[in-house]
C-alpha positions in Angstrom: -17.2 -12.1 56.3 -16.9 -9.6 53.4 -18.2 -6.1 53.3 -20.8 -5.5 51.0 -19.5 -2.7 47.8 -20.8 0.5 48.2 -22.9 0.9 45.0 -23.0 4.6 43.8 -25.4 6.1 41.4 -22.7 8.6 40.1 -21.1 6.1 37.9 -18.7 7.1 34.6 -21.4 6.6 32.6 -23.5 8.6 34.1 -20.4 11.4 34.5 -20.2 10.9 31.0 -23.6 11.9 29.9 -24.0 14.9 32.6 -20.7 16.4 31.6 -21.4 16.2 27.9 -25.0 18.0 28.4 -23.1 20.5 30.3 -20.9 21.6 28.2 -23.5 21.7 25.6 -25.0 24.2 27.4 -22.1 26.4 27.9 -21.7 26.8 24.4 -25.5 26.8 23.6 -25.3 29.7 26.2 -21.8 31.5 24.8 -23.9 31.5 21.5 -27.0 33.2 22.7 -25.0 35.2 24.7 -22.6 37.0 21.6 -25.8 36.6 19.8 -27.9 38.6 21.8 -25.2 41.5 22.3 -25.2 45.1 21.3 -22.7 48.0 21.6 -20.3 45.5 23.6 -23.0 44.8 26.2 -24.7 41.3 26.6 -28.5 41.4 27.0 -28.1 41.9 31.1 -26.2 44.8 30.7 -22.8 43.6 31.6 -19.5 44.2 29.1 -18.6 41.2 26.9 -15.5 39.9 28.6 -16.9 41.3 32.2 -14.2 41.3 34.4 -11.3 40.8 31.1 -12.3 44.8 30.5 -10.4 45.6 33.4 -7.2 43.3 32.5 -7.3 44.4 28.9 -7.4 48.2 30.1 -4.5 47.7 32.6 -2.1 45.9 30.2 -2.6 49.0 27.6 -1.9 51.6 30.2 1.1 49.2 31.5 2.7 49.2 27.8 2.0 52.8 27.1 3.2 54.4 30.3 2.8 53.8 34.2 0.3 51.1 35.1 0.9 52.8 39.2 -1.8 55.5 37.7 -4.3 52.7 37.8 -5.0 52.6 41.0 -6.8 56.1 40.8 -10.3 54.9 40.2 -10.8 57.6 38.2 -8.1 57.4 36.1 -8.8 53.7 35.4 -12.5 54.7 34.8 -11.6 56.8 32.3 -9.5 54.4 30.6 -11.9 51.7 30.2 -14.8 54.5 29.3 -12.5 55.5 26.4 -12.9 51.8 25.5 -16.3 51.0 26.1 -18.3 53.9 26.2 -20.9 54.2 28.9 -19.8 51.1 30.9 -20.3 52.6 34.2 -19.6 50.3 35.9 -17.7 50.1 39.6 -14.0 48.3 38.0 -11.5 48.8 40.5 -7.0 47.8 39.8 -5.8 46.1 42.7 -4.0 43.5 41.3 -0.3 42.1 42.2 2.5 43.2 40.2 3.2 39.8 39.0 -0.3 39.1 37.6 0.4 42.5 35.8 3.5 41.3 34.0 1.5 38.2 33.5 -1.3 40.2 31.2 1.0 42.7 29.9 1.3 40.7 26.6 -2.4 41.3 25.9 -2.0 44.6 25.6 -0.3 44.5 21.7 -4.0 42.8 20.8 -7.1 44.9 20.6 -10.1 43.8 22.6 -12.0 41.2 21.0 -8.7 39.2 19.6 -7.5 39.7 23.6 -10.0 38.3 25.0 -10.3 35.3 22.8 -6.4 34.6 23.2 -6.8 34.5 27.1 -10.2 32.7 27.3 -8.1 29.7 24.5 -5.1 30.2 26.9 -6.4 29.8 29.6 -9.0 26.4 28.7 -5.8 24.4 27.3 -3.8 25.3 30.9 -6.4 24.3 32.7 -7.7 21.4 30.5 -4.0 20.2 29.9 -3.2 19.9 33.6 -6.3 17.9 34.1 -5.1 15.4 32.0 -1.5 15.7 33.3 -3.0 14.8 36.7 -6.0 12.2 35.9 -4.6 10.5 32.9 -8.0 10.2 32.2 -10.3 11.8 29.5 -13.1 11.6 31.1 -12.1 13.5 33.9 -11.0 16.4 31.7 -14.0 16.1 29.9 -15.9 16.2 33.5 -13.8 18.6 35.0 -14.6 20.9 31.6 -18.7 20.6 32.7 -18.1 22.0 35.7 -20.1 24.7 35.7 -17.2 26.9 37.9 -16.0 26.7 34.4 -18.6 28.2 32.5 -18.5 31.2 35.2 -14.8 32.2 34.8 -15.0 31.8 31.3 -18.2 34.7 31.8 -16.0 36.8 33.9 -13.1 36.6 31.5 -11.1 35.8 34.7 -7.8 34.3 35.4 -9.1 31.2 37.5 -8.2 28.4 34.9 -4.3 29.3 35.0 -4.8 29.6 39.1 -6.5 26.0 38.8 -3.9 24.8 36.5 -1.1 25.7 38.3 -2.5 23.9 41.6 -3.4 21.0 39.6 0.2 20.6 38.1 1.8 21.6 41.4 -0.4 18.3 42.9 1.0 16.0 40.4 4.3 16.8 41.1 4.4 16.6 44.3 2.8 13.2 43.9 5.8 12.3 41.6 8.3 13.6 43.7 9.4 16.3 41.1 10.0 19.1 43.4 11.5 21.2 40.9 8.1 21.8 38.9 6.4 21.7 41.9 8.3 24.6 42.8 7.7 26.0 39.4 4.0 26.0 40.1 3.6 27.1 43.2 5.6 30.3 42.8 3.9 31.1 39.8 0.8 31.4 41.9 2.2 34.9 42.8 -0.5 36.0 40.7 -3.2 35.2 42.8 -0.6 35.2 46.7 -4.3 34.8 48.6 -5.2 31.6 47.6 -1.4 30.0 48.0 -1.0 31.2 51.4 -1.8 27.6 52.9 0.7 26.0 50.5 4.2 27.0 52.4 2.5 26.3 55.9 1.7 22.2 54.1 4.9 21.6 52.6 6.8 22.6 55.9 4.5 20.0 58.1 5.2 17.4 55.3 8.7 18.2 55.3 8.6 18.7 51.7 11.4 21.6 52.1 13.4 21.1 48.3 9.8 22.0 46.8 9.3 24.8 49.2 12.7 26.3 48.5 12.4 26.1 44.6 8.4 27.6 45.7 10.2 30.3 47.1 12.6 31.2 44.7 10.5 31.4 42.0 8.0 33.5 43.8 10.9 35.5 44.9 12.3 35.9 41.5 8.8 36.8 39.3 8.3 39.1 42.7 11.9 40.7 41.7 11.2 40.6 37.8 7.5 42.5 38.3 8.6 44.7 40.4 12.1 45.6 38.0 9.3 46.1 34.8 6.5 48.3 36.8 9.1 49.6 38.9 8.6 50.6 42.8 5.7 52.8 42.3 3.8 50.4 41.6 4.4 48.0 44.5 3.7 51.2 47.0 0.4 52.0 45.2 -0.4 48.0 45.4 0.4 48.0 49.2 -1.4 51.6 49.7 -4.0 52.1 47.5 -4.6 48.3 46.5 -5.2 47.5 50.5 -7.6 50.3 50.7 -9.4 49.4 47.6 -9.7 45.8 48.7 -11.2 47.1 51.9 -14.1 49.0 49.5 -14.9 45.9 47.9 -15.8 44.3 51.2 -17.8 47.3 52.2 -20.0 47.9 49.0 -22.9 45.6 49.3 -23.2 45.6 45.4 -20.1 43.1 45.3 -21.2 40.7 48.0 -23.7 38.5 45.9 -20.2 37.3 44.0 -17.9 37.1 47.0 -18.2 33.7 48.2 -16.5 33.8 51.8 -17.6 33.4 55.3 -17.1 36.9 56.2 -19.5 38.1 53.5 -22.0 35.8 54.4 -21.9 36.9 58.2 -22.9 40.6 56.7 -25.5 39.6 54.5 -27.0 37.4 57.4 -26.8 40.9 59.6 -24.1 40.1 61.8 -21.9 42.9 63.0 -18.5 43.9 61.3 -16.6 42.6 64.2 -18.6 39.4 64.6 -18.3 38.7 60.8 -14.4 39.1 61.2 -14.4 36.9 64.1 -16.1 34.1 62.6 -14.6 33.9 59.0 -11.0 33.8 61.0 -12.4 31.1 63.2 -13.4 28.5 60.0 -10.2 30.0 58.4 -7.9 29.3 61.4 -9.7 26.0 61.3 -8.9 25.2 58.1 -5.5 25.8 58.3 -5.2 24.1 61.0 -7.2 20.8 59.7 -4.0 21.2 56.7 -1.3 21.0 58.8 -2.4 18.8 60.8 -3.2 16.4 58.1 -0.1 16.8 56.5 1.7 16.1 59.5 0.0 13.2 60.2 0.0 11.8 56.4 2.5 13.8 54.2 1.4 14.6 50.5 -1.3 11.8 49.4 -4.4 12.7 47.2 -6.5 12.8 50.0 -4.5 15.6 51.8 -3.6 17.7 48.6 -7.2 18.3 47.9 -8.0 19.3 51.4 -5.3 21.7 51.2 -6.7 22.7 47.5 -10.3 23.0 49.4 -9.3 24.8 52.3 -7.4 27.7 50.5 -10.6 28.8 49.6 -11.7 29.4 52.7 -9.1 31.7 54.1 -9.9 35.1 52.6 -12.1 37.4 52.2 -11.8 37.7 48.8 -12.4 34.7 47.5 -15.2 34.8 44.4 -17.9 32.6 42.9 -15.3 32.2 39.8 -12.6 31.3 42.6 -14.3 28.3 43.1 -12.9 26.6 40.0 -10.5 25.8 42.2 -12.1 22.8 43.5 -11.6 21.0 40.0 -8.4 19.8 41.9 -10.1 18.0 44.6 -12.9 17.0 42.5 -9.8 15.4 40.3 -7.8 14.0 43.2 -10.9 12.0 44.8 -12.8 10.6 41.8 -10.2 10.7 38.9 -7.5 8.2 40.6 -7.5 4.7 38.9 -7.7 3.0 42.0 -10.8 5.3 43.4 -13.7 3.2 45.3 -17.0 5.0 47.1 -16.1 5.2 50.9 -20.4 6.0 51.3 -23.1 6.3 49.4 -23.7 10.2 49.8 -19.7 11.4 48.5 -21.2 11.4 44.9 -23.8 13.4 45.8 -22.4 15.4 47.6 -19.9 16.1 44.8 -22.6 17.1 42.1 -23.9 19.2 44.8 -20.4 21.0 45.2 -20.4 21.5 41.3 -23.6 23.2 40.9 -23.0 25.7 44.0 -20.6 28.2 41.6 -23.7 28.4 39.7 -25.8 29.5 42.0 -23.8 31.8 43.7 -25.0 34.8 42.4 -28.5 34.3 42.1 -28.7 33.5 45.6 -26.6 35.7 46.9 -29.1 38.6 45.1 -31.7 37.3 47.8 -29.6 37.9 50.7 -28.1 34.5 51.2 -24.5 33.8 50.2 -23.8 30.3 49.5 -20.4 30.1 48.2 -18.4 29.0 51.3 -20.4 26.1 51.5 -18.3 24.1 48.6 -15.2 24.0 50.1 -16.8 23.0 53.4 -18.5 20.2 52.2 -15.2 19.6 49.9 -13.3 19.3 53.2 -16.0 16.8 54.4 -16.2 14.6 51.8 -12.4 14.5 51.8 -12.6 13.7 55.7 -15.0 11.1 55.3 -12.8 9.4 52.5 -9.6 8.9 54.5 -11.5 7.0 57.3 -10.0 8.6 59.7 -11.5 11.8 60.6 -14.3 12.6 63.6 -16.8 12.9 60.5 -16.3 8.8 59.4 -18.8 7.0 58.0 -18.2 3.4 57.5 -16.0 2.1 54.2 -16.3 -0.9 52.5 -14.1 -1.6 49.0 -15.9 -1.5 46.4 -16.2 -4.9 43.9 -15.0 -4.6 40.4 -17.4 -3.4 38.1 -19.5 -0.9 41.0 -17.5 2.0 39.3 -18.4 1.4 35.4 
């Protein structure tokens, strides 16, 4: 006897009309936010361009002399007092030499004109390689209403080039083209924390041509970095850029935006030591769920946006505009033209995913931080759509039309 379709109330239609609100409100919001502005500082306080400030700063001392200095906190201050005056606030360098040479350019620009060239930048990449993956307008449209979206875009941070570049590594390793995989993965050298999951997949998948070319090229814009900001720089990046790190983890002011396990654990009042051991515990998990998965099944959909989902979750430093990241699963799983509901609760869950970035810091101001929970429930709502996890809920095909 046949299964009865899984009716979900998240239809495109309904996508449609959510996602177009919410990008009405971004701009309504980017409106009243320039609007409201004085002296460079929006209405709360915080510099236009938030975290771009910093990036803008380091590419001008990188083009006028040695960018290494930039790891003195009080050099860097200085330099981003000198272009904001009374900013005051707690901007730290600790960045890769390769995400360096990657915002060097901006530099030749003055602020404003910068920041506008990254933010436009940075939409089309990300935007683009939605539509390279989906094929499908509404999913760039939807993936664009995110509201992970509307918080990088606030920061002024580099999350829609690291969400493009996993996005376009996913469809090509869908298509087989290992070379652009390759491509993409090693430009993620820009942001090495969140790829670290990617070489342990492609070796349990035996995708090795893709992790050779990933390696090269993360080898080679390593190399070329390192040649333009010369050795200096990569000791002051493995000195003082470790130890900074570490004071970002230990100044409570940062941990409402820090959306990992291990900051949770502290806000909840658990030791250091405890909070250690039980962020590596989800994040050994995590990796482990990967390779197993892509042992087991190779590169599907499925699997490539638990891997996407999972790099979230194994360091420290992952933040509430990090979690633009999951556009890629949220791509992979609902975007496909042959996508059915496996249950009724995956499209609720999935809104629910979308509206956690926003709420990130709010909640996280109260004590509670939130953040890890998307890619957890990412990982389950990508278990319970393969139908073959511990977490399976029964699936039915769904009838023509149930998706409309």
């Amino acid at each position: 006897m046949e299964e009865p379709a899984i009716r979900t109330w998240l239809t495109r239609a309904r996508v449609a009309r959510l996602a177009v609100a919410g990008i009405a409100t971004y701009v309504l919001a980017a409106i009243a936010t320039f609007a409201t502005a004085r002296g460079g500082f929006d209405a709360l306080g915080i510099p236009l361009g938030f975290d771009f400030l910093a990036f803008h700063g380091a590419a001008q001392i990188g083009l006028s002399g040695d960018l290494a200095v930039a790891f003195d906190p009080a050099v860097f201050a200085a330099a981003l007092e000198a272009k904001l005056p009374g900013v005051g606030y707690g901007y730290y360098w600790l960045y890769p030499p390769t995400f360096a040479l990657m915002i060097l350019p901006l530099g030749v620009f003055p602020y404003g004109a910068a920041f506008w060239v990254w933010t436009a930048l940075g939409l089309a990449a990300y935007g683009g390689s939605v539509w390279l993956l989906a094929r499908d307008r509404l999913a760039v449209i939807a993936a664009f209403a995110f509201p992970a979206v509307w918080v990088s875009a606030y920061h002024g941070q580099n999350a829609f080039f690291v969400s493009a570049l996993f996005a376009v590594a996913a469809h090509a390793l869908l298509a087989r083209r290992d070379g652009l995989a390759g491509l993409a993965i090693g430009l993620l050298a820009i942001k090495p924390h969140l790829a670290i999951l990617i070489p342990l997949a492609l070796a349990a998948s035996g995708r090795w041509r893709a992790f050779a070319y990933g390696g090269a090229v993360a080898i080679s814009f390593t190399a070329l970095s390192t040649l333009v900001f010369g050795g200096e720089y990569v000791v002051a990046f493995l000195s003082e850029g470790s130890r900074l790190a570490g004071a970002v983890l230990r100044e409570e002011h940062h941990w409402a935006t820090i959306a990992s396990v291990f900051v949770a654990a502290k806000l909840f009042g658990a030791p250091t030591a405890l909070a250690w051991a039980l962020h590596s515990t989800v994040a050994l998990a995590a990796a482990a769920l990967v390779c197993l998965r892509f042992r087991r099944d190779g590169v599907t959909r499925e699997t490539l946006a638990l891997l996407a989902a999972a790099s979230l979750l194994i360091s420290p430093y992952v933040m509430d505009y990090d979690l633009l990241l999951l556009a890629v699963p949220g791509v992979l799983l609902f975007a496909a033209p042959d996508t059915r509901a496996t249950n009724r609760w995956d499209g609720a869950l999935a809104l629910l995913v979308a509206m956690i970035p926003l709420l990130v810091v709010g909640i996280g101001r109260t004590g509670v931080q939130i953040g890890w929970l998307a890619p957890v429930l990412t990982l389950a709502i990508v278990e319970w759509r393969s139908g073959k996890s511990l977490f399976h809920l029964p699936s039915f095909p769904a009838k023509a039309g149930t998706q409309s």
